[in-house]
Wavefront OBJ file of the C-alpha trace (Angstrom):
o trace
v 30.830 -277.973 -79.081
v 32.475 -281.259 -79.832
v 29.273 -282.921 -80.168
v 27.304 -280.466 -82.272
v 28.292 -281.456 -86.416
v 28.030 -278.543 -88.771
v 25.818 -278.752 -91.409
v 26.372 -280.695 -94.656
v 24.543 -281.983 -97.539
v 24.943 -285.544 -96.291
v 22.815 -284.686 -93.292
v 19.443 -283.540 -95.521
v 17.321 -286.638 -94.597
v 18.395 -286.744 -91.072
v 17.158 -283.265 -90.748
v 13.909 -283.381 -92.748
v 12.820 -286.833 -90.920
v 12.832 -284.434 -87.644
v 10.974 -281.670 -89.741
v 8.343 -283.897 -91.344
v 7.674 -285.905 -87.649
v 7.659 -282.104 -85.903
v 6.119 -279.566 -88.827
v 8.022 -276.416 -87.861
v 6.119 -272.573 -88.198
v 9.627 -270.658 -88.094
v 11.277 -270.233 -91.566
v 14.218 -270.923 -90.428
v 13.532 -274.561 -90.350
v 13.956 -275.862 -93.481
v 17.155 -277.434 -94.271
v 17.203 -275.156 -97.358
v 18.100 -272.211 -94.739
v 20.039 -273.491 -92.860
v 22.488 -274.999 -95.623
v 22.531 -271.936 -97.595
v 22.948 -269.525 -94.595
v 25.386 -272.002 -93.414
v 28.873 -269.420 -93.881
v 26.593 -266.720 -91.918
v 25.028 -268.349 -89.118
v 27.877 -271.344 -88.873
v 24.822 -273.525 -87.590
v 25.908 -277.114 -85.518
v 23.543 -279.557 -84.930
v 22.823 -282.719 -82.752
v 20.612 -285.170 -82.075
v 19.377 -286.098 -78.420
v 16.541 -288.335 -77.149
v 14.152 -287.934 -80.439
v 15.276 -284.007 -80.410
v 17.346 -281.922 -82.922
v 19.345 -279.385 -81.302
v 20.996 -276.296 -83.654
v 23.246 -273.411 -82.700
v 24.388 -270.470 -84.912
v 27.843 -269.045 -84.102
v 27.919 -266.198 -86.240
v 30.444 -264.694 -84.188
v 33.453 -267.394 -82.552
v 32.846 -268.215 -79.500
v 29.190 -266.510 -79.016
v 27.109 -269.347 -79.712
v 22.948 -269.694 -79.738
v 20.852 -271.441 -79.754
v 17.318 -272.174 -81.463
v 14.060 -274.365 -80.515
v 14.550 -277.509 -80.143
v 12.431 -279.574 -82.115
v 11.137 -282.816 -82.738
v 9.037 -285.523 -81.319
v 10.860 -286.087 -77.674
v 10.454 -283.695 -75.025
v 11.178 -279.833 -76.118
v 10.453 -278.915 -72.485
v 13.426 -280.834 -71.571
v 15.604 -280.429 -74.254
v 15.032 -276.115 -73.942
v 16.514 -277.114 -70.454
v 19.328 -278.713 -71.355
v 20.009 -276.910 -74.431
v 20.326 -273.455 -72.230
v 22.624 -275.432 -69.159
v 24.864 -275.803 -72.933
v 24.783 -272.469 -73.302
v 25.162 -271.016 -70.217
v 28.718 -272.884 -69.887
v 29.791 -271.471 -73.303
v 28.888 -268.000 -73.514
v 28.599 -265.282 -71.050
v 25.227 -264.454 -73.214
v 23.401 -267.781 -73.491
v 20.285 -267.423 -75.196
v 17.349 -269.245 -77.511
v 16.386 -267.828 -80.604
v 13.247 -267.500 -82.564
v 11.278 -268.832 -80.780
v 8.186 -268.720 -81.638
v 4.749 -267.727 -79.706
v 3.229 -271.425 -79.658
v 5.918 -272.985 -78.822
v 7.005 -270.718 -75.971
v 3.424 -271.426 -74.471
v 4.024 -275.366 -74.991
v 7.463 -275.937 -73.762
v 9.240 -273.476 -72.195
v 9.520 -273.163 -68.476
v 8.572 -269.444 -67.732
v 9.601 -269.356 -64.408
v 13.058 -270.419 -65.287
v 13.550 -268.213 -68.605
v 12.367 -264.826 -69.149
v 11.080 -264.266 -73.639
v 12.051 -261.221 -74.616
v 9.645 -260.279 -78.254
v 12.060 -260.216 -81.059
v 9.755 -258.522 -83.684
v 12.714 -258.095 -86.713
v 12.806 -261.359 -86.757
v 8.896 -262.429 -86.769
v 7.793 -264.151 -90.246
v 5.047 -262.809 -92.299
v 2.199 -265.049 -92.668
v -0.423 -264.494 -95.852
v -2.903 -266.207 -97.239
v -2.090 -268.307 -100.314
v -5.384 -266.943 -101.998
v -4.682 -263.071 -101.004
v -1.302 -263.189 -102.837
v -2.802 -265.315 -106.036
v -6.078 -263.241 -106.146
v -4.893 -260.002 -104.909
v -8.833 -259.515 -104.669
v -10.724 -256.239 -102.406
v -9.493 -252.866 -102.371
v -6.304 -253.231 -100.114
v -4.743 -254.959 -102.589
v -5.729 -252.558 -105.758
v -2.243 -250.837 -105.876
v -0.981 -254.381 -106.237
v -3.063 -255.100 -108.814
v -2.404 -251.393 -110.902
v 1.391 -251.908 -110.605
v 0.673 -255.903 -111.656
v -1.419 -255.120 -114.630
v 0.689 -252.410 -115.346
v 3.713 -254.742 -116.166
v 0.989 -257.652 -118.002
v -0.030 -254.624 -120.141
v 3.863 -253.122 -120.894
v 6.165 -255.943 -121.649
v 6.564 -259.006 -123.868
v 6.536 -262.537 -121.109
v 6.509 -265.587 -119.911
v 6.585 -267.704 -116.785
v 9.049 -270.997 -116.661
v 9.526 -273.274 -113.758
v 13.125 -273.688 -112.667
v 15.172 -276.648 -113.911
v 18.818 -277.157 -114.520
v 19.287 -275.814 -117.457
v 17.562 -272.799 -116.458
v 20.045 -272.209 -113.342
v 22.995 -270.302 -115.331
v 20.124 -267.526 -116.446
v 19.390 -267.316 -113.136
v 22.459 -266.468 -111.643
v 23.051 -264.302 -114.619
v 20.002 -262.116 -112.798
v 21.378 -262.267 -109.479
v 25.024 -261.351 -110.634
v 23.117 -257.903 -112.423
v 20.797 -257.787 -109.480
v 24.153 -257.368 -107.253
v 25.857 -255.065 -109.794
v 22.639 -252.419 -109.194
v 22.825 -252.662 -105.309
v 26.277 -252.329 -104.935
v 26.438 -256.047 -102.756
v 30.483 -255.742 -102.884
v 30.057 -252.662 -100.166
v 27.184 -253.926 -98.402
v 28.363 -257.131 -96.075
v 24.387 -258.040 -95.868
v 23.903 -257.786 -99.507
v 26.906 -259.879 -100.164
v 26.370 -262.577 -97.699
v 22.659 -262.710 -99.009
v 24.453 -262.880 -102.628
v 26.399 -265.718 -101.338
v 23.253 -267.686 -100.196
v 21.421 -267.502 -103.592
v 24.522 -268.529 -105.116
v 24.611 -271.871 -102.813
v 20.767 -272.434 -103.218
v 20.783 -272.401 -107.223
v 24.121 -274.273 -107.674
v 22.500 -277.026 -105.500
v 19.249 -276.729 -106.695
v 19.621 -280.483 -107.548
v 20.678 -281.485 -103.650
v 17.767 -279.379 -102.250
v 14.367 -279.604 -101.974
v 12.997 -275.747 -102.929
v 11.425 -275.009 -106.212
v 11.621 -271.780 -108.374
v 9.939 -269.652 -111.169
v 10.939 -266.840 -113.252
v 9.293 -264.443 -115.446
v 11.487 -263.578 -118.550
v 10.951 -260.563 -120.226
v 11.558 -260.328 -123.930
v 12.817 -263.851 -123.423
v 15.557 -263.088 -120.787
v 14.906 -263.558 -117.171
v 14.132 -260.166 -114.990
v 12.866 -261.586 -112.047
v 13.009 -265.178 -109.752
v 11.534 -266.628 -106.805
v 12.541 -269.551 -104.561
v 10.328 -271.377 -102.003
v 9.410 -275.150 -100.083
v 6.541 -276.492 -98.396
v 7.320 -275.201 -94.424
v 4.715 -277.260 -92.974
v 1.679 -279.122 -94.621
v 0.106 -276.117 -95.257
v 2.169 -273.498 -95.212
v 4.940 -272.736 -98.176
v 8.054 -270.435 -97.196
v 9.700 -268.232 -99.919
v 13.161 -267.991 -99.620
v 14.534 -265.736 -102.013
v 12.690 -263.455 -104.204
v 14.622 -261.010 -107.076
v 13.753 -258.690 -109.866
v 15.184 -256.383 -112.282
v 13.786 -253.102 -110.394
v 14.178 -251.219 -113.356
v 10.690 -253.095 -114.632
v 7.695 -251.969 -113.485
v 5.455 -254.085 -111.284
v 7.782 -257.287 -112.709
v 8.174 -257.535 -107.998
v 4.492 -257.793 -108.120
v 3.908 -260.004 -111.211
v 6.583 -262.292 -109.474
v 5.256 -262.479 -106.156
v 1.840 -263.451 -107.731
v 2.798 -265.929 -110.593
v 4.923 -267.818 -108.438
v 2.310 -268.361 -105.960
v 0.172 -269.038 -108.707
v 2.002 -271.479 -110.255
v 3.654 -273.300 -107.513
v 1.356 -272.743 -104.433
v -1.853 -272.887 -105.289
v -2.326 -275.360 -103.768
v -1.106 -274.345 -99.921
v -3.000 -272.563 -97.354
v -0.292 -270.045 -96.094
v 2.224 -268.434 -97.410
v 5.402 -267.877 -95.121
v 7.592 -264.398 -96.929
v 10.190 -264.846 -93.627
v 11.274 -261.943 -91.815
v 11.894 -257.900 -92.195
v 15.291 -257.879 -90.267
v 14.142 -254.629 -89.079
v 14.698 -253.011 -92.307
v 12.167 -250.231 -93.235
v 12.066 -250.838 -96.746
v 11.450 -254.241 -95.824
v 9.239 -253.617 -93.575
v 6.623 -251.572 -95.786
v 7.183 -254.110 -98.367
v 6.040 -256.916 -96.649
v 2.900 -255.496 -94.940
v 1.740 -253.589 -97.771
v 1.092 -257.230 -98.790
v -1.328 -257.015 -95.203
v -0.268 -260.305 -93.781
v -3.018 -262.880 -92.425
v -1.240 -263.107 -89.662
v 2.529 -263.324 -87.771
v 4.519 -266.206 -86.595
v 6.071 -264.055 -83.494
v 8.898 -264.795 -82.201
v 11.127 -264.549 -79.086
v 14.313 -264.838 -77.268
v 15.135 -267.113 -74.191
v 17.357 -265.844 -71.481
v 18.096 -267.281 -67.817
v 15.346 -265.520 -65.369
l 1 2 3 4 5 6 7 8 9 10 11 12 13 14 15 16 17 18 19 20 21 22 23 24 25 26 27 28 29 30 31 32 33 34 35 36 37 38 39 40 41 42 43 44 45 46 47 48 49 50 51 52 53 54 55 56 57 58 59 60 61 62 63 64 65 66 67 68 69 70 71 72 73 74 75 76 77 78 79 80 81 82 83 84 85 86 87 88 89 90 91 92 93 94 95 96 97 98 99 100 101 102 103 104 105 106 107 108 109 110 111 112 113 114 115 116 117 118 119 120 121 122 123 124 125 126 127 128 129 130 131 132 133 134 135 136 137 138 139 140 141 142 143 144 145 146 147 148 149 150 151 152 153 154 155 156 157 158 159 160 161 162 163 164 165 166 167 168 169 170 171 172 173 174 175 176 177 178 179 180 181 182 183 184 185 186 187 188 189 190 191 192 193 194 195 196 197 198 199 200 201 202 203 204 205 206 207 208 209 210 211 212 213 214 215 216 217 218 219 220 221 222 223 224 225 226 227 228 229 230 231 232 233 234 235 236 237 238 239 240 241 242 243 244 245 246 247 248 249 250 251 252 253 254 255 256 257 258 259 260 261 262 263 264 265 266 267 268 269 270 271 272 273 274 275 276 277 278 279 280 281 282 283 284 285 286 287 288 289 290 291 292 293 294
């Protein structure tokens, strides 16, 4: 993998002017992700014939891959990307990929997709999760008027001042879940920490919701694609009452009104997760699969 560079801040504009001439669906392609994710995944990258090539190596020496993407030729570059692979690893494989873009580009007599539904983002619309009109969504709305009724608020927009109160949250956030025993939680803790102290280096916005003039709850999120925004991180103090569901909604609110779609990532195959997220009843979901050699 001499070729592939790992990620760094210095590469941000490289990577976006690939993003912005190729809009990406997945939520994993944001530079965002991938720099804060970066001591998880280990993601490598390269650039060949107007295509950007990434590989995770979570695990040394079991690389994979994801979609290419970009404006050159993805049909090509899945080819080439998986001849890579399959002299590395005795597993070579491609990643979330998703539905569209396995219809588009990959080669399915060479490569068999194999439906990788843990990993499948959750697509809403913007106006569902602002509104939270119609009767699916009148629990939301008891447990969010619940918490407007309760407690003494207000919203603020992230800047750097704000980042220390913040982190204050996530350290007590951490403390309740026990993140120390949990590698998942802690890795996750170590990804917020790397997205707030570079907020300034990164291109994501965020919102908070203090409560009695201390913040209880945050959210953190970029424009995916023109019309989509992708949150990345989302915390609350869960002793407070609907302050999840007063988040969710005054972030989108406030910083995505003005977006079609609204991108919450993936489930991981985690129950809790899992109810969480379509309790929300998505518009729709960005499915993805893996490649392997037919």
């Amino acid at each position: 993998m001499d070729d592939f560079k790992p990620i760094a801040l210095e590469d941000k504009n490289i990577i976006n002017e690939v993003f912005a001439a190729d809009p990406p669906a997945i939520s994993e392609f944001t530079f965002t992700n991938l720099f804060i994710w970066r001591h998880r995944y280990k993601p490598r990258w390269k650039l060949r014939k107007d295509c950007l090539f990434i590989i995770f190596e979570p695990s040394p020496g079991k690389p994979v891959g994801l979609p290419p993407v970009g404006p050159g030729d993805k049909r090509a570059a899945v080819a080439e990307l998986m001849d890579f692979l399959q002299e590395t690893t005795s597993r070579p494989r491609i990643e979330r990929v998703p539905e569209v873009y396995l219809e588009a580009h990959v080669d399915q007599k060479r490569f068999l997709a194999v439906e990788d539904p843990d990993n499948s983002d959750y697509v809403y619309l913007a106006g569902d999760l602002i509104n939270l009109s119609g009767r699916k969504y009148h629990s939301k709305r008891n447990h969010l008027n619940r918490f407007l009724r309760t407690y003494r608020y207000s919203y603020r927009n992230l800047d750097p001042e704000f980042i220390e109160c913040f982190l204050e949250l996530q350290e007590q956030w951490c403390q309740l879940k026990n993140c120390a025993q949990d590698p998942s939680l802690l890795t996750e803790d170590y990804a917020v920490r790397e997205a707030l102290t570079h907020f300034e280096d990164l291109d994501y916005v965020g919102g908070a919701i203090l409560v009695e003039d201390k913040v209880e709850a945050f959210s953190l999120g970029e424009l995916l694609n023109p019309d989509t925004a992708v949150i990345h991180i989302e915390k609350a103090n869960p002793k407070i009452p609907g302050l999840y569901a007063a988040i969710n909604q005054m972030f989108c609110k406030n910083a995505w009104s003005g977006a079609t779609y609204i991108n919450r990532e993936q489930d991981l195959g985690i129950d809790g997760l899992r109810r969480a997220k379509r309790s929300y009843h998505p518009h729709q979901m960005v499915r993805k699969f893996t490649l392997i050699p037919a």
